[in-house]
N, C-alpha and C positions, 0 to 999 in steps of 0.2 A: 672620828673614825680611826683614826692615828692610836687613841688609847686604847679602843676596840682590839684593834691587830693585835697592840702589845700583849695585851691582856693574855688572846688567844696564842700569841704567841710562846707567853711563860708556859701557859695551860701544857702545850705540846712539848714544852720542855721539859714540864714537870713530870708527865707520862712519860716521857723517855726515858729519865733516869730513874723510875719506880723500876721498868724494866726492866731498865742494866743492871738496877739492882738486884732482881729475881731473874733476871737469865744472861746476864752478866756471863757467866761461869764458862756458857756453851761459847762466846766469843774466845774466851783465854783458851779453850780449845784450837782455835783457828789460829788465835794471833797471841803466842804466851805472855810478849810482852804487857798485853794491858792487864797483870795480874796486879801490876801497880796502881791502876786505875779503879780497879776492878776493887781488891779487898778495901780503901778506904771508902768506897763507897757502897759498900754492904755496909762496914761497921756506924758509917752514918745512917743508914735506912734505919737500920736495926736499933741504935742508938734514939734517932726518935718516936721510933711506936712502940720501945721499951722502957722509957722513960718520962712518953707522954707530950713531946717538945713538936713545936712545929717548924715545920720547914721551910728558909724564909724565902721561897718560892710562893709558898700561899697569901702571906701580905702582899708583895710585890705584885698578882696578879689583882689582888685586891684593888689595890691603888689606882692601879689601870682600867679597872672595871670601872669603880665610882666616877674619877676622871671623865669616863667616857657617857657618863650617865645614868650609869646602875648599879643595882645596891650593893653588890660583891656578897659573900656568905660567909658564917657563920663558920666556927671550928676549921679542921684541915682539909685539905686536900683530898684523903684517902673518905674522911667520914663524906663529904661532901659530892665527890662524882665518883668512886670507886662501891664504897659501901653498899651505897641502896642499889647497885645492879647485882651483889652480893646476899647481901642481906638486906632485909627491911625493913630491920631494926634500927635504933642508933648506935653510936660507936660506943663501943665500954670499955674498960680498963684491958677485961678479960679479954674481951675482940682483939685490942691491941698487941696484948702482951703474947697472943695466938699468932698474929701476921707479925711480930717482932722477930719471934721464937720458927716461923715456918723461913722466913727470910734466911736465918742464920743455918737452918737445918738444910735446906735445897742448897745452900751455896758450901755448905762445908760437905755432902755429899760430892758435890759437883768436882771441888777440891782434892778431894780422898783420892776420887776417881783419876784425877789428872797425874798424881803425884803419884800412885799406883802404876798409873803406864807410862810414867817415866818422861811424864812432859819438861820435867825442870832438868834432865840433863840434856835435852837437843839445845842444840843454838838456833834462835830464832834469826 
């Protein structure tokens, strides 16, 4: 039961920072400090669905699952529970290199926008 939790418990972690990675941006709106938080963890998101690398949040919940008794899955994270409510198809290079590429484009919009109204000269 114990592995279970964990499992699910990576599960939610991993969804979280898929977020922050894609809406990240509207926090550093709120709070500019976590622009530090914020940019190296786009350039990881982006780093691994443009290069094809997986994220070691997905073994980890793997581990957990078997552990617990089940078989855990195949490929990543995004191909695995993100995907097929997406698409319904399988993951492809092309699929990737599109959520790599829209990852970096929402957040460097997001960016433009900040630095335009002049978020990096207030003091947080």
């Amino acid at each position: 039961m114990i592995n279970w939790l964990l499992a699910n418990a990576v599960l939610l972690l991993h969804l979280a920072f898929i977020l922050f990675v894609v809406a990240g941006g509207a926090l550093v709106v709120w709070k500019p400090r976590l622009v530090w938080l914020h940019i190296p963890a786009v350039i990881w998101g982006a780093l691994i669905e443009l290069l094809g690398w997986f994220c070691p949040l997905t073994p980890l919940e793997n581990h957990f699952l078997k552990l617990s008794g089940e078989s855990g899955y195949e490929g990543g994270f995004i191909e695995h529970y993100l995907l097929p409510l997406i698409y319904p198809e399988t993951l492809t290079p092309a699929t990737q290199y599109a959520v790599g590429s829209f990852v970096l484009a929402i957040n460097a919009v997001m960016y433009i926008w900040l630095w335009r109204r002049g978020t990096w000269k207030q003091n947080p």
